[in-house]
C-alpha positions as CSV (number, residue, x, y, z in Angstrom):
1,X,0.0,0.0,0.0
2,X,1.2,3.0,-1.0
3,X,1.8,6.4,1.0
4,X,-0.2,8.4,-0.8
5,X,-2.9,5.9,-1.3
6,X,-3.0,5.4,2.8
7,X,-2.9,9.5,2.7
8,X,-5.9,9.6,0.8
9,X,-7.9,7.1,3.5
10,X,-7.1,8.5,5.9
11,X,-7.6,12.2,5.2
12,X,-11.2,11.1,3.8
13,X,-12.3,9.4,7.5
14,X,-10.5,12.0,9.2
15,X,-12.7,14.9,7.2
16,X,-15.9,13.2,7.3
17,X,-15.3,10.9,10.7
18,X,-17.6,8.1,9.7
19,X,-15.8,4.9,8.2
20,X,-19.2,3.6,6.7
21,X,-18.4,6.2,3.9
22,X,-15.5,4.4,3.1
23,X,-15.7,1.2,0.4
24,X,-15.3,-2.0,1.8
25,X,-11.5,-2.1,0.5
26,X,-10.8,1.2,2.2
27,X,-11.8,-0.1,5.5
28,X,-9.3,-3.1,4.9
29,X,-6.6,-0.4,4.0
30,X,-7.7,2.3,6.7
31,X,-7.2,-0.8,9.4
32,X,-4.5,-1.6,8.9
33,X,-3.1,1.8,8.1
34,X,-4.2,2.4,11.5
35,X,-2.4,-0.8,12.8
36,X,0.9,-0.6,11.4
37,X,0.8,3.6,12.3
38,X,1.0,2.3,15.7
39,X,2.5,-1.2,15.2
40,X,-0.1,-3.1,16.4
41,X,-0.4,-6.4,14.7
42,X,-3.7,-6.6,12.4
43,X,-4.3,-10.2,12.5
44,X,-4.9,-10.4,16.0
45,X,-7.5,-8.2,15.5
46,X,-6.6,-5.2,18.1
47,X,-9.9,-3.2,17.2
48,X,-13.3,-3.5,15.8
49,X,-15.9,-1.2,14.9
50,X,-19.0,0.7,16.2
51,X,-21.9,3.1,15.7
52,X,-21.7,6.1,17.3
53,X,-23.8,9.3,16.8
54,X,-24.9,7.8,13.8
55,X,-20.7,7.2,12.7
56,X,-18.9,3.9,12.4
57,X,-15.7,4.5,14.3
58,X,-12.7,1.9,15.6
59,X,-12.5,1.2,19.4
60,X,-9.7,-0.8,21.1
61,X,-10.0,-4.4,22.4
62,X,-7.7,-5.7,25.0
63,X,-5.6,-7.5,22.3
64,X,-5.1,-3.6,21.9
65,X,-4.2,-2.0,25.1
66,X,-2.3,-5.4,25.7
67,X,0.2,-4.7,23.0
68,X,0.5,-0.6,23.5
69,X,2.0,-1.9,27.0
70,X,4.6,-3.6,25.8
71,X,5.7,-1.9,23.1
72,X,5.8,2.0,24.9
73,X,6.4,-0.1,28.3
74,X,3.8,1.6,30.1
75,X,4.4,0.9,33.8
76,X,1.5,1.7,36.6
77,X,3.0,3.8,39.5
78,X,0.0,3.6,41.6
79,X,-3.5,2.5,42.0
80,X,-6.3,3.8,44.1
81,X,-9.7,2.2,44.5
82,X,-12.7,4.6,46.0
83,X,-15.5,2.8,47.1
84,X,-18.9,4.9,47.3
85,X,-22.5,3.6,47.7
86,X,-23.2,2.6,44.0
87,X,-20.2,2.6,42.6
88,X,-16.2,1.2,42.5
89,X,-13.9,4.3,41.2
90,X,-10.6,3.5,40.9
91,X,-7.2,5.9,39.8
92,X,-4.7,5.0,38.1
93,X,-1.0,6.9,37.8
94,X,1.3,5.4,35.3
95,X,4.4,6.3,32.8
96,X,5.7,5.5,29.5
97,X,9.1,4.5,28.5
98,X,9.5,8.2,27.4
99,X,8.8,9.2,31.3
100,X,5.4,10.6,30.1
101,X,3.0,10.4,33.0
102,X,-0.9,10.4,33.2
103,X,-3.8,9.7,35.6
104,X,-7.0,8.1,34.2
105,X,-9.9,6.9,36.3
106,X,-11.9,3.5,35.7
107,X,-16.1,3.9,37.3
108,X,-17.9,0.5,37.4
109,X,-21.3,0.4,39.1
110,X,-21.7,-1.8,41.9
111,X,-24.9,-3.7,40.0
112,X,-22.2,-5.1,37.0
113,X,-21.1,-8.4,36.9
114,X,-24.1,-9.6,38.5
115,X,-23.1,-7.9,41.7
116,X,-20.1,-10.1,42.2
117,X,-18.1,-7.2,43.8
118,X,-14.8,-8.4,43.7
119,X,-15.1,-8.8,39.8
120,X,-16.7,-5.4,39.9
121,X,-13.5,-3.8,41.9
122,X,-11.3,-5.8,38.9
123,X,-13.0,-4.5,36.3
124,X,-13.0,-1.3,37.5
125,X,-9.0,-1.5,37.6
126,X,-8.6,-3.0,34.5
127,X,-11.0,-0.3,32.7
128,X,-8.7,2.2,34.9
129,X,-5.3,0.8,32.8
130,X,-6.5,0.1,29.8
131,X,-7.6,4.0,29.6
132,X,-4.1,4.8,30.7
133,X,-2.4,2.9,28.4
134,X,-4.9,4.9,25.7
135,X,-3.9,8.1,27.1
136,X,-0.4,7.6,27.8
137,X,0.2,6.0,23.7
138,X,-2.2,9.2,22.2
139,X,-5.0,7.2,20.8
140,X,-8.0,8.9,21.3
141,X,-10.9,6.0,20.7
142,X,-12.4,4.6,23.0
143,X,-11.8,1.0,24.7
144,X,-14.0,-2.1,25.0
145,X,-14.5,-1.6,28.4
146,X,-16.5,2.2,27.9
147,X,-18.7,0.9,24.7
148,X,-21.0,-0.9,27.4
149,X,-22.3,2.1,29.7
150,X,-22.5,4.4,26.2
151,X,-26.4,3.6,25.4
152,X,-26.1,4.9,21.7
153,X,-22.9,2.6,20.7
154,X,-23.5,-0.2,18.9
155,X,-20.9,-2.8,17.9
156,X,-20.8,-3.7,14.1
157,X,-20.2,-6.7,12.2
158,X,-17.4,-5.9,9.5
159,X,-15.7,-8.6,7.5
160,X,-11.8,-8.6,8.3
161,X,-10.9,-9.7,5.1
162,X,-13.7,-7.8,2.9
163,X,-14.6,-5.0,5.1
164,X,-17.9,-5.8,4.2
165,X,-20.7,-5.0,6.7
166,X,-22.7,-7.7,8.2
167,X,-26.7,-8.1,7.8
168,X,-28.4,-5.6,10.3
169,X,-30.6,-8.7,11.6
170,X,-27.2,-10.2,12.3
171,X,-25.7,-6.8,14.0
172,X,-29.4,-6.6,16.3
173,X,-28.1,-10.5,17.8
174,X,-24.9,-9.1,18.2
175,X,-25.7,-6.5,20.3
176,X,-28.7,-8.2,22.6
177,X,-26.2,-11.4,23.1
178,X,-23.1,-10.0,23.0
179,X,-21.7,-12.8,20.8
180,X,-19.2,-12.4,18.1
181,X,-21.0,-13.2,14.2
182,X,-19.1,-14.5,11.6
183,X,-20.3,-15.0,8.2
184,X,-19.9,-18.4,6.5
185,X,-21.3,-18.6,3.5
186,X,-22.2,-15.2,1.3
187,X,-24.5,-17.0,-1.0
188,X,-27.5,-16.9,1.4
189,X,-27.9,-13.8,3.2
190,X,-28.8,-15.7,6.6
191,X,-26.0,-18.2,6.7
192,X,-25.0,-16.8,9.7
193,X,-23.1,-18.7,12.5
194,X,-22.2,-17.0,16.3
195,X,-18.2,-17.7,16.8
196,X,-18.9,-18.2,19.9
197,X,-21.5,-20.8,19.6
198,X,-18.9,-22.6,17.6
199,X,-16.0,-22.6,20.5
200,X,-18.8,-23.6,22.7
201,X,-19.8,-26.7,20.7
202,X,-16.4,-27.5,20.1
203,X,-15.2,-27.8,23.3
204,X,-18.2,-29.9,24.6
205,X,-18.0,-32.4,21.6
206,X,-13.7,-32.5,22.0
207,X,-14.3,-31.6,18.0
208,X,-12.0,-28.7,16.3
209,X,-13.6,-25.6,15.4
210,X,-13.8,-26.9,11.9
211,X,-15.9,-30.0,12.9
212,X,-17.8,-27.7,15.1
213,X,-19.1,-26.0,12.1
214,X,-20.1,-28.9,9.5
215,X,-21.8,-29.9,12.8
216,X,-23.9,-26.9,13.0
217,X,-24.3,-26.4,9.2
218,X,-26.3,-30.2,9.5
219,X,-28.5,-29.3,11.9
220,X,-29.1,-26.2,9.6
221,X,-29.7,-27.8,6.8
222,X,-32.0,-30.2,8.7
223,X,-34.1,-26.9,9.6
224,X,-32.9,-27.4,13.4
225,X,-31.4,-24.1,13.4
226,X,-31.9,-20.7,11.1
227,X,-30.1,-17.4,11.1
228,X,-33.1,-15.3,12.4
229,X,-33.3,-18.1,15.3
230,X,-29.7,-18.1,15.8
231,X,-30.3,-18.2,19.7
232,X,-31.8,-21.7,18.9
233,X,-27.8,-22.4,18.3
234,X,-27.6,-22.4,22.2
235,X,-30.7,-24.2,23.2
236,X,-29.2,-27.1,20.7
237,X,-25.6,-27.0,22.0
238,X,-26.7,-27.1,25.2
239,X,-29.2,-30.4,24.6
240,X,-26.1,-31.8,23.0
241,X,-28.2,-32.3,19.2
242,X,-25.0,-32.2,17.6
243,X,-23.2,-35.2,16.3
């Protein structure tokens, strides 16, 4: 890819801020523009997109923050945790390899993780580091942790390899269930399968992720299991219907 033609990407999202105005192939291109700016591996995926205020942006996963660490060895000096009646707030007071320091706060309410607080003062540190390590590296998205509490973000479905976006029906599932959708077969637009559903089924039968799938795909084609059911692709694992 060539520096003008990542030039030209990248000044069209940065004027217009919404990467649904991009073409598929520019998506591909603007990610890993974005990626290798940064040197962040694109094949493990450090980002994926949402909706917000009617824009598709990037936000970081963990594979993201996990990798700005290392690579600007971003060090946490000291961690506070506040505990108030609703709510865990923690600080956090870090540095970068340059010496660069920051302070960035992590807020989880006391109601999350099915008020399990222990998890609830973890999550509230790692939010807490994870927003550090955004700070103290200069990338100005959001992180995986934040996208939950916003009501009006919504995660999207994009093809990695195409840039393609996914069904909307598919993107609604995604959303309620919090499962990741991968596309298996563009020649029917609701030959959907959840990721996740196939991890699941995978490790209960002992089968490979492959097998997992041709499992699945019978019961589809049996009329067990359809795309605008896809929560059916629990109930089934669950009752162990797969071979």
């Amino acid at each position: 890819m060539s520096e003008l033609a990542v030039s030209n990407i990248v000044e069209s999202v940065v004027i217009g801020g919404d990467l649904s105005k991009l073409s598929p192939e520019q998506r591909v291109s603007y990610y890993k523009a974005v990626c290798e700016s940064i040197g962040l591996n694109p094949l493990t995926r450090p980002f994926d997109y949402i909706t917000l205020n009617n824009k598709l942006t990037l936000y970081a996963r963990k594979d993201a923050t996990d990798q700005l660490r290392k690579l600007h060895d971003v060090s946490i000096d000291d961690v506070d945790i506040v505990e108030n009646p609703t709510h865990y707030v923690v600080k956090v007071k870090g540095h970068d390899k340059t010496g660069r320091a920051d302070v960035e706060i992590g807020v989880v309410a006391k109601t999350d993780m099915q008020g399990n607080l222990g998890n609830v003062q973890m999550k509230a540190v790692t939010k807490a580091k994870r927003r550090l390590t955004l700070s103290l590296c200069g990338l100005g998205m959001l992180d995986e942790t934040e996208i939950e509490t916003i009501p009006d973000a919504r995660p999207v479905m994009i093809d990695a390899e195409t840039g393609e976006i996914a069904d909307t029906a598919v993107n609604t599932f995604a959303k309620e269930s919090g499962a990741v959708v991968k596309e298996i077969d563009q020649d029917k637009k609701y030959k959907m399968l959840s990721a996740e559903v196939v991890k699941m089924v995978a490790a209960a039968k002992g089968l490979s992720d492959q097998d997992a799938v041709k499992a699945l795909n019978e019961l589809k084609a049996a009329g067990k299991i359809d795309a605008e059911g896809i929560m059916e692709h629990y109930e089934h694992a669950i009752k162990g219907e797969t071979k």
